[in-house]
TORTORRO-275854 format. One line per field, with one value per atom (N, C-alpha, C): residue in one letter; residue number from 1; y, z, x. Coordinates in Angstrom, 3 decimals. Atoms other than C-alpha are relative to their C-alpha. Layout:
N
aa <- (a ...)
i <- (NUM ...)
y <- (Y ...)
z <- (Z ...)
x <- (X ...)
//
This chain:
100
aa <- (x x x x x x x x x x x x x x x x x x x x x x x x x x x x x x x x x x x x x x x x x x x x x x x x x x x x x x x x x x x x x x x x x x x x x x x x x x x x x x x x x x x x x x x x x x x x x x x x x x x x x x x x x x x x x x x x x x x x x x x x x x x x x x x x x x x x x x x x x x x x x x x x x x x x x x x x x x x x x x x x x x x x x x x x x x x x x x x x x x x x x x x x x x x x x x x x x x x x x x x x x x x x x x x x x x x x x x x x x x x x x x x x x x x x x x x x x x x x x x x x x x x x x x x x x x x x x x x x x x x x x x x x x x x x x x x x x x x x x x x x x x x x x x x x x x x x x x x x x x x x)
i <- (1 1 1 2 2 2 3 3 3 4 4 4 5 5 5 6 6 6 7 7 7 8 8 8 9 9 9 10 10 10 11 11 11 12 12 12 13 13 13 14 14 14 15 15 15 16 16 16 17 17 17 18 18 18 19 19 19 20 20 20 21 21 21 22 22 22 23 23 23 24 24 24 25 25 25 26 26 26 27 27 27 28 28 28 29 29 29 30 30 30 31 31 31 32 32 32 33 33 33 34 34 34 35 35 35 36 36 36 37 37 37 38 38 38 39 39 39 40 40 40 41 41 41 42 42 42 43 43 43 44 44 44 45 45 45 46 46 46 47 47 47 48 48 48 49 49 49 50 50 50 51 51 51 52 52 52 53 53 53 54 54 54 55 55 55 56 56 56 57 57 57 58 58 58 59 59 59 60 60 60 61 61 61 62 62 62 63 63 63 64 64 64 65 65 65 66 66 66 67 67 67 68 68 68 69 69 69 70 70 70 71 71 71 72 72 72 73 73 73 74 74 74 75 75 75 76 76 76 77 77 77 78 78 78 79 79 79 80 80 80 81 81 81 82 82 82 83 83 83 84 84 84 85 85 85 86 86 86 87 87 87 88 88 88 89 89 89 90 90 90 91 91 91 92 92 92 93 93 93 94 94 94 95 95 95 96 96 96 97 97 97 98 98 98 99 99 99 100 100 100)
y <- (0.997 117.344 -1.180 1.496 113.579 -0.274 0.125 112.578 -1.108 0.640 110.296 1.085 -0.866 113.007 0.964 -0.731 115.420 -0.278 0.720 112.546 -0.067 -0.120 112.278 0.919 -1.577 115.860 0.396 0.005 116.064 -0.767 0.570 113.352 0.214 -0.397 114.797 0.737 -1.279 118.159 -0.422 0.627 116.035 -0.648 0.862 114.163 -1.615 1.098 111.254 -1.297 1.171 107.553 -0.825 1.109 104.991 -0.844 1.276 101.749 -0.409 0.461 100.410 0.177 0.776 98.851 1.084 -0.990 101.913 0.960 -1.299 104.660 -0.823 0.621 102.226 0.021 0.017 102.075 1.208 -1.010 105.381 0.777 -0.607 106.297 -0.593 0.868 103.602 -0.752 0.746 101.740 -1.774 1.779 98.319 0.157 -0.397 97.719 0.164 -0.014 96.936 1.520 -1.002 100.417 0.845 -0.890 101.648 0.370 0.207 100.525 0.534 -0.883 101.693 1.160 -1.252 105.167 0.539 -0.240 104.860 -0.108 0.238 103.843 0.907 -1.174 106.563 1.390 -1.371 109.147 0.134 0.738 107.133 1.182 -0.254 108.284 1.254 -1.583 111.579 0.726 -0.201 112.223 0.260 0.550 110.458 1.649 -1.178 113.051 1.635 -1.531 116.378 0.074 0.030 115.208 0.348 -0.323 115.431 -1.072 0.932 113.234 -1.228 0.857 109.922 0.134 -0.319 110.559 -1.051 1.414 106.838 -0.122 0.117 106.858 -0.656 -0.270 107.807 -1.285 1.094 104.294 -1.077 0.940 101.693 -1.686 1.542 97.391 0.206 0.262 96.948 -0.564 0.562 94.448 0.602 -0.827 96.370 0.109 -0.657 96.824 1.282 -1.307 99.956 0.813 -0.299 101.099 0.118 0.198 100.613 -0.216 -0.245 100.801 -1.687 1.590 97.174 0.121 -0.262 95.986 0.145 -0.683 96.962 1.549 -1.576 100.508 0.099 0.207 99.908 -0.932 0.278 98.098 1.221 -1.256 100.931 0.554 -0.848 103.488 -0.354 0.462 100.990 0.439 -0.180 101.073 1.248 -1.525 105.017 0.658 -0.732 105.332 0.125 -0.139 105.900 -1.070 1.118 103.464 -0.314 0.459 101.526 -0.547 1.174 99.418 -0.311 0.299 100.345 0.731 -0.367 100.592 1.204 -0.551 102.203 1.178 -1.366 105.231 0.266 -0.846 105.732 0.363 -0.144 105.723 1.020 -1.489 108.531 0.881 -1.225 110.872 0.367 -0.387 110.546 0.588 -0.451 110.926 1.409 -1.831 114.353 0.912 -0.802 115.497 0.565 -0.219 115.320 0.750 -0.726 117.060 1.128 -1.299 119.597 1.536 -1.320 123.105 -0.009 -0.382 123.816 1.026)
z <- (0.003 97.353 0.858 -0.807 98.578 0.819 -1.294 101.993 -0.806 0.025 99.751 -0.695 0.698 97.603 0.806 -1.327 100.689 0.597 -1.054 102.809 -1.343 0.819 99.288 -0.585 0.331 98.788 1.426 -1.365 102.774 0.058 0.038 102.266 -1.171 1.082 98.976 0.895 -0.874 101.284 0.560 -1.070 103.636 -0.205 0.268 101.230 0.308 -0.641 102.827 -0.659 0.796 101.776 0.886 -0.400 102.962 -0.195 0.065 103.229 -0.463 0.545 101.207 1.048 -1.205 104.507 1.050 -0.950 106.566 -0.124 0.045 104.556 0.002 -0.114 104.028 1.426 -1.600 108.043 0.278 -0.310 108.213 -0.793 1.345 105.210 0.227 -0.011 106.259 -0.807 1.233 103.371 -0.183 0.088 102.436 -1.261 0.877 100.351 -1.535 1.490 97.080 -0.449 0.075 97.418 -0.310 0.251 97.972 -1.337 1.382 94.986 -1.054 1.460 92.572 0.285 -0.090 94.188 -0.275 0.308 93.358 -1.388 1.160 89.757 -0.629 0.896 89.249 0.146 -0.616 90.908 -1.494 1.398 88.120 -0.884 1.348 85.211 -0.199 0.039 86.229 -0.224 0.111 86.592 -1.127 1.998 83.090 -1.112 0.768 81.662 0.479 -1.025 83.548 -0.467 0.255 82.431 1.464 -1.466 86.448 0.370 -0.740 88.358 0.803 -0.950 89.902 1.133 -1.482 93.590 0.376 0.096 93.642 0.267 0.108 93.415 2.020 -1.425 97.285 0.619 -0.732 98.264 0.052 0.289 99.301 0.345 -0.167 99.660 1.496 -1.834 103.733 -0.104 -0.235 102.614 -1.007 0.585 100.219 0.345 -1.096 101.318 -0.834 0.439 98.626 -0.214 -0.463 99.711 -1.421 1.334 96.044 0.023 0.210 95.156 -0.386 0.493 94.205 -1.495 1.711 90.670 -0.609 1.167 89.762 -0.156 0.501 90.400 -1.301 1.713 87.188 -0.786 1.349 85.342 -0.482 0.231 85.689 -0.694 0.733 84.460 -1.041 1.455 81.663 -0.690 1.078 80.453 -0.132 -0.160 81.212 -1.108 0.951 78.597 0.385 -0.345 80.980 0.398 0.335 80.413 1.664 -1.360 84.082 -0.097 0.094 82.813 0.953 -1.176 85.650 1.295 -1.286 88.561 0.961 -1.414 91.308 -0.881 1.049 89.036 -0.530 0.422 87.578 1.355 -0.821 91.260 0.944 0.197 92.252 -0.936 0.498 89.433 0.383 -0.551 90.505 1.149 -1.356 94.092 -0.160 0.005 92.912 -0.331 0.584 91.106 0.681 -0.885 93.415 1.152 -1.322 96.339 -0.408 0.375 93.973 -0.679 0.382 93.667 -1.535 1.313 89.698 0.023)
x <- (-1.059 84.695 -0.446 0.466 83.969 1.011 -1.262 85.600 1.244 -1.239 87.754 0.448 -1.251 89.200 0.424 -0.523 89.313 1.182 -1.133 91.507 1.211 -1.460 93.900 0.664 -0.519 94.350 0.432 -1.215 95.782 0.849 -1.484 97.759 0.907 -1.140 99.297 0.853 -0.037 99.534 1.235 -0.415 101.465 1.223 -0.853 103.670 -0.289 -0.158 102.365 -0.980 0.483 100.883 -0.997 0.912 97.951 -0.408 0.397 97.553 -1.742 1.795 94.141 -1.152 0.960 92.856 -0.520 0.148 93.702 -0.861 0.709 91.616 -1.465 0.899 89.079 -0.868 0.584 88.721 -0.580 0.209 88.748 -1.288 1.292 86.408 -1.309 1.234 83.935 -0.796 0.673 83.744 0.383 -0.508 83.982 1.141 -1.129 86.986 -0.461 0.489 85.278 -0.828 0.528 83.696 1.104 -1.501 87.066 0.812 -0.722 88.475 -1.000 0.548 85.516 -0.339 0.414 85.399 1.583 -1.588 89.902 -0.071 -0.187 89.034 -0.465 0.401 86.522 1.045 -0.610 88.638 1.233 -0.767 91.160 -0.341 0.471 89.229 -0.279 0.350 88.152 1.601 -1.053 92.023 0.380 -0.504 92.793 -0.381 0.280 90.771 0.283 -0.469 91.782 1.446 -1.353 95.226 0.659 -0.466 96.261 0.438 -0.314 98.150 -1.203 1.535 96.188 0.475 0.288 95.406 -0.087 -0.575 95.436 1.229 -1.441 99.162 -0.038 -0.174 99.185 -0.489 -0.152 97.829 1.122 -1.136 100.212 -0.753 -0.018 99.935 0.263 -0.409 100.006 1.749 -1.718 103.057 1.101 -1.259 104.745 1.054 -2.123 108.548 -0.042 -0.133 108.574 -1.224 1.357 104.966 -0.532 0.994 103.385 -1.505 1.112 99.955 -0.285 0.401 97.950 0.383 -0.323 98.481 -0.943 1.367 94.949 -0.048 -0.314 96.043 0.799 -0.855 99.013 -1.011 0.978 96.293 -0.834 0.466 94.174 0.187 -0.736 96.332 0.584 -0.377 97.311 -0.906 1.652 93.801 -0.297 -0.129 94.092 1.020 -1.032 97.056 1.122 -1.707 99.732 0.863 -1.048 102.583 0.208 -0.203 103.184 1.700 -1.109 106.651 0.507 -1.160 108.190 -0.820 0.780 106.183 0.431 -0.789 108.177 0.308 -0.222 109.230 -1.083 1.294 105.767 -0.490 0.306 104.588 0.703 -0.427 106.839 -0.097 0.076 106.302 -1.021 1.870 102.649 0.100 0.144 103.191 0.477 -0.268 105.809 -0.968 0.547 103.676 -1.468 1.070 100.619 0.381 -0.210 102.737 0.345 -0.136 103.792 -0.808 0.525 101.850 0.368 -0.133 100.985 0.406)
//
């Protein structure tokens, strides 16, 4: 398991969410790394038919801690319908805290 899917499988664990900038600090990556090691994680998902582990990031300014809008592009281009942000972004997050 890669320390980023490690750190988003404790924060499913956890219920809990991270700011882009913050795992980035912590992961030691530059952000643009960040984001194409969130897109593959994306795709590997897409196909597994599993919740995206993506979900769990949020926008620093967010007021309803949401993910960037290249995460809902993403998952457009992935198949799964975004319309409504904030409700696709909780079923993801339930579904990632919830035991199959």
């Amino acid at each position: 398991m890669t320390p980023l899917a490690a750190r988003l499988a404790a924060l499913a664990a956890a219920g809990d969410t991270i700011t882009y900038g913050h795992l980035a600090k912590e992961l030691g990556l530059r952000m643009a790394d960040l984001t194409a090691q969130l897109e593959a994680l994306m795709e590997a998902d897409a196909r597994e038919g599993k919740p995206f582990r993506a979900a769990l990031l949020c926008q620093r300014l967010s007021p309803d801690h949401l993910p960037a809008p290249g995460f809902f592009q993403k998952a457009a281009e992935l198949g799964r319908p975004t319309d409504d942000p904030a409700a696709f972004t909780a079923r993801e997050r339930q579904r990632l805290s919830s035991p199959e």
